[in-house]
C-alpha positions as CSV (number, residue, x, y, z in Angstrom):
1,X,198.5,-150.1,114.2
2,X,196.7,-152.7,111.9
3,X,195.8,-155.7,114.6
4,X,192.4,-157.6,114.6
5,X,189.5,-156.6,117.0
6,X,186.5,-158.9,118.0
7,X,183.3,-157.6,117.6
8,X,179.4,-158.2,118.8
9,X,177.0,-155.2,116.7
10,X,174.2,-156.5,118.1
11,X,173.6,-156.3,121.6
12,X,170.3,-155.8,123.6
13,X,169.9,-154.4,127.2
14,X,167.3,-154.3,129.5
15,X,165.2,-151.8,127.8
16,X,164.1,-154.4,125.3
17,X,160.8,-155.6,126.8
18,X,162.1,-159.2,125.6
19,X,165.9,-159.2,127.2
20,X,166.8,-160.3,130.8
21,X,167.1,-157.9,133.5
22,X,170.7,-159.3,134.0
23,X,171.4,-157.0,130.6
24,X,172.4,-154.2,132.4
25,X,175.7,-151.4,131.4
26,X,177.5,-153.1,133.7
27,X,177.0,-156.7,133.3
28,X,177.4,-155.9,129.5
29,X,180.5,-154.3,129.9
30,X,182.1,-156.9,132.2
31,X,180.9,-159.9,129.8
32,X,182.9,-158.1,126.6
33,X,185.9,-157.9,128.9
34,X,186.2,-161.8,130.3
35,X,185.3,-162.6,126.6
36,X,187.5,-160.6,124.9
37,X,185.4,-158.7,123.0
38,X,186.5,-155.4,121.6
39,X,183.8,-154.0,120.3
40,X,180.5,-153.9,121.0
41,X,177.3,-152.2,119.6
42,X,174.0,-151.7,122.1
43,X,170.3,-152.0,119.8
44,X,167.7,-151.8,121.8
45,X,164.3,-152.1,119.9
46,X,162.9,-148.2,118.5
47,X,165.1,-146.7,121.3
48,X,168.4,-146.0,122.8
49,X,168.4,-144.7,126.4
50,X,170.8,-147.1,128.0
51,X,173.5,-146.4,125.2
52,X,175.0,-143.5,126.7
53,X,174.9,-145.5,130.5
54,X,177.1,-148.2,128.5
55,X,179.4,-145.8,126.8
56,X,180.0,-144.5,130.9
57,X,180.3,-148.1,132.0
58,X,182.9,-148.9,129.4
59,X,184.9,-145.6,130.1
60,X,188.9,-147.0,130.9
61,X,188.2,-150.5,130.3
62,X,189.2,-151.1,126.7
63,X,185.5,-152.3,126.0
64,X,184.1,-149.7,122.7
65,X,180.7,-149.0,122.7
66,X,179.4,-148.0,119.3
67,X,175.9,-146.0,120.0
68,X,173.2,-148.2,117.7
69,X,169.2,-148.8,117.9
70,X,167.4,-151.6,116.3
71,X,164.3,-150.1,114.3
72,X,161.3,-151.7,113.3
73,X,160.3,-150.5,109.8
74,X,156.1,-150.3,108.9
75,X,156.8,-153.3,106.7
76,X,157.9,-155.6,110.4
77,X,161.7,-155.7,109.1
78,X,164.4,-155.2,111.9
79,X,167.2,-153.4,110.9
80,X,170.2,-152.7,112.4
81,X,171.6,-148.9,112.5
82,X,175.2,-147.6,114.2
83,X,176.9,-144.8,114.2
84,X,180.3,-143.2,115.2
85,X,179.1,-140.9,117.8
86,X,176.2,-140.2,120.8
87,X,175.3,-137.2,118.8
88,X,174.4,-138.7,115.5
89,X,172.5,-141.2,117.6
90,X,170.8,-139.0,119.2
91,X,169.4,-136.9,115.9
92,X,168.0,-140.4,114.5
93,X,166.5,-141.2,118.2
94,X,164.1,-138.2,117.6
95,X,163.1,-139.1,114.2
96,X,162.5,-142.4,115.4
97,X,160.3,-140.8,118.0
98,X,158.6,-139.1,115.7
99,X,156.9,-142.2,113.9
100,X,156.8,-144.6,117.0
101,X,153.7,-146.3,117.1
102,X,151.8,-144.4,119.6
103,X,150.5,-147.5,121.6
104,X,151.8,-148.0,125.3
105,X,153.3,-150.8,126.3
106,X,151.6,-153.8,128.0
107,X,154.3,-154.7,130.8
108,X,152.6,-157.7,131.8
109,X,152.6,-159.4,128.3
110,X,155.6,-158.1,126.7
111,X,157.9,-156.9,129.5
112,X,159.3,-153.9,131.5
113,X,161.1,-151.0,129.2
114,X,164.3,-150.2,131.7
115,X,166.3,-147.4,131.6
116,X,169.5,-147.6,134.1
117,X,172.3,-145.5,134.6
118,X,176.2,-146.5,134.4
119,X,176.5,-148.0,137.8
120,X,173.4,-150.2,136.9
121,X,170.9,-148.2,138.9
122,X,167.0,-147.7,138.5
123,X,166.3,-144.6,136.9
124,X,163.1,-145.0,134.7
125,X,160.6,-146.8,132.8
126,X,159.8,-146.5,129.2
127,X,156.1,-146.5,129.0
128,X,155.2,-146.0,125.6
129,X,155.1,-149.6,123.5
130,X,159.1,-150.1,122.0
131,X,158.0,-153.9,120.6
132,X,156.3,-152.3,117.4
133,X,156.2,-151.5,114.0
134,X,157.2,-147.6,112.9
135,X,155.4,-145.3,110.4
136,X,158.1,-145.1,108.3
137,X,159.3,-147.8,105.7
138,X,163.4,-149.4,104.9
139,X,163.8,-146.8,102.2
140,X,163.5,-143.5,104.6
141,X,165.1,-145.2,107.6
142,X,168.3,-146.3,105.8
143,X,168.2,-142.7,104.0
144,X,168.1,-141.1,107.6
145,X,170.5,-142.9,109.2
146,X,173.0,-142.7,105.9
147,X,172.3,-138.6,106.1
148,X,173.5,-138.7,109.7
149,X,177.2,-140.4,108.6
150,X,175.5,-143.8,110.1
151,X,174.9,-147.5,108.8
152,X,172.3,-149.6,108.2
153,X,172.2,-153.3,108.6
154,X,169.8,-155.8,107.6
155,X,169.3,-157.6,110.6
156,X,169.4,-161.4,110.9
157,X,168.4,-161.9,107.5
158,X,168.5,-165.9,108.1
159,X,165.4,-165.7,110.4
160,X,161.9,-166.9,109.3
161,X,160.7,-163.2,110.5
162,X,161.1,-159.5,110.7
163,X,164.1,-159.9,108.8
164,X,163.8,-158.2,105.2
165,X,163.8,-161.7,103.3
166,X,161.4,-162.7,105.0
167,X,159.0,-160.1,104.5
168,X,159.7,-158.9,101.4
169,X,161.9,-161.6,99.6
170,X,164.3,-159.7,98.6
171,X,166.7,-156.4,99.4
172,X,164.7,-153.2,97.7
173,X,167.2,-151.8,95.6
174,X,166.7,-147.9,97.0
175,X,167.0,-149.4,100.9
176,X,170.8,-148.3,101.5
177,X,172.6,-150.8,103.2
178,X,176.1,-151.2,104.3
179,X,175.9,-154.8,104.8
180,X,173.6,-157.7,105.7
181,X,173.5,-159.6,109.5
182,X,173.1,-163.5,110.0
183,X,172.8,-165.0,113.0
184,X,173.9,-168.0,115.3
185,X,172.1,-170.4,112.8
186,X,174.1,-169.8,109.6
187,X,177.8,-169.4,108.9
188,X,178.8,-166.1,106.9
189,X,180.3,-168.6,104.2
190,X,177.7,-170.5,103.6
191,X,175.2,-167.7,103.8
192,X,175.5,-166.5,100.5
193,X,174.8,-169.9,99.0
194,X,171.9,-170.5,100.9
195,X,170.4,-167.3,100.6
196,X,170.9,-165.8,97.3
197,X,168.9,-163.1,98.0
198,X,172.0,-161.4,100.0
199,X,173.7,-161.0,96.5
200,X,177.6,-159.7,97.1
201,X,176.5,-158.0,100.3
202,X,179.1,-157.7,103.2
203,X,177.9,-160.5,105.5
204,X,178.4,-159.8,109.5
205,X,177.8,-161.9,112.1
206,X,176.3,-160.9,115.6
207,X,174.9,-162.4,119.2
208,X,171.4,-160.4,119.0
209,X,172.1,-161.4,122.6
210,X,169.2,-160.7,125.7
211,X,170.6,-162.9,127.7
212,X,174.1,-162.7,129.3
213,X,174.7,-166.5,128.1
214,X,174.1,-165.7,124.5
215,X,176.2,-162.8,124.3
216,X,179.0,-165.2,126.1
217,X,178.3,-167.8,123.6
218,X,176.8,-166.1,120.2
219,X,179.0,-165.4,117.3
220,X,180.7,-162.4,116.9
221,X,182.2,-160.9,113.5
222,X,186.3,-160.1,113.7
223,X,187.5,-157.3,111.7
224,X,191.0,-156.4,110.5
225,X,191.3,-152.5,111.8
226,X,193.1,-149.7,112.9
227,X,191.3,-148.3,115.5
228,X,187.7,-149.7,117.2
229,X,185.3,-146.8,115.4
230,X,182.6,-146.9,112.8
231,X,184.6,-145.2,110.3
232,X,186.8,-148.2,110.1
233,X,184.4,-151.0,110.2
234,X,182.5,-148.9,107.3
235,X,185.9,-149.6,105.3
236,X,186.0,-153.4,106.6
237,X,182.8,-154.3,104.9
238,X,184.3,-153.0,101.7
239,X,187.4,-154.4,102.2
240,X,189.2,-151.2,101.4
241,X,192.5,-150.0,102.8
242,X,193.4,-153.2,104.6
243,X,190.5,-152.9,106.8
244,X,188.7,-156.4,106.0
245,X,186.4,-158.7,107.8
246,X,188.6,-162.0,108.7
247,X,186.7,-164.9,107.9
């Protein structure tokens, strides 16, 4: 049934260097629920290990968790990539692996890189530097993620850096996105006016939260769907099938 579902894509846990420690599965999981938020998508920075903890914490609660990772490409643009399910994820996770930076992280100027399990519990550290820049460039990373059934967003495209406008100053015409993110600052109607760059893009709208308060209180996109899955947010951001982003 057709009905409208509340969404946040954009979502960062503790594993970030730069979120709170407060961003935990759990915490996560029970924040979407007292907000009434439907859908949500976890991006951690080059890396996904708390994704799968989430999708466990969410288990029964009515809380989707789309598995997602935000990249860094070599030219310092953030982009957002989701897919439909862990295994796709998990293909692009060793691809990313593969062209990580090869530095290790500095804790103490950056932040700890903490992997949890469901029920919130310690169970590692990433050591190796996650707040950097990839070997690879937009065009291969939106090509991978497209091969794996997945979609690529160019994140917060309204921020003065690592978005793709303002690096490059404009969207490269091979990089293959689905749609184009803005964030708390600007207003998905008023973003195409004030930056022209975007073009006719599907415009989304997410927390980029790493902090419990700004996921409570960022913006959050709502799409017109039939079930809470990738498949049908790919056919929201082309408005096809009465699937449709409600403005």
């Amino acid at each position: 049934m057709m009905r409208r579902f509340v969404a946040d894509l954009h979502v960062h846990s503790l594993l970030s260097p730069c979120a709170a420690v407060e961003m935990t599965p759990r915490n996560i999981v029970q924040t979407a629920i007292n907000c009434n938020i439907d859908i949500i998508a976890i991006a951690d920075h080059n890396a996904c290990d708390n994704v799968w903890a989430t999708i466990e914490a969410a288990a029964g609660t009515g809380v989707s968790v789309l598995p997602g990772m935000e990249v860094e490409t070599k030219e310092e643009v953030h982009l957002l990539t989701l897919f439909d399910h862990a295994e796709q994820l998990k293909s692009f996770n060793e691809y990313i692996k593969a062209h990580l930076s090869g530095r290790v992280n500095d804790e103490s100027r950056f932040g700890a890189q903490i992997i949890v399990d469901s029920n919130d519990d310690f169970v590692g550290i990433r050591e190796d530097m996650l707040l950097a820049s990839l070997t690879c460039g937009i065009e291969e990373v939106t090509a991978e993620v497209v091969a794996r059934d997945g979609i690529c967003i160019a994140s917060h495209v309204d921020r003065p850096v690592y978005s793709v406008l303002s690096q490059l100053g404009f969207i490269p015409e091979d990089a293959l996105f689905a749609a184009v993110e803005v964030s708390r600052r600007t207003n998905i109607q008023a973003a195409p006016k004030l930056f022209p760059g975007i073009g006719q893009m599907p415009i989304i709208t997410s927390s980029d939260a790493h902090y419990l308060d700004d996921f409570m209180n960022g913006p959050q996109t709502v799409f017109y769907l039939d079930q809470p899955t990738l498949v049908e947010i790919k056919q929201a951001l082309n408005n096809k099938n009465g699937r449709k982003i409600v403005v």
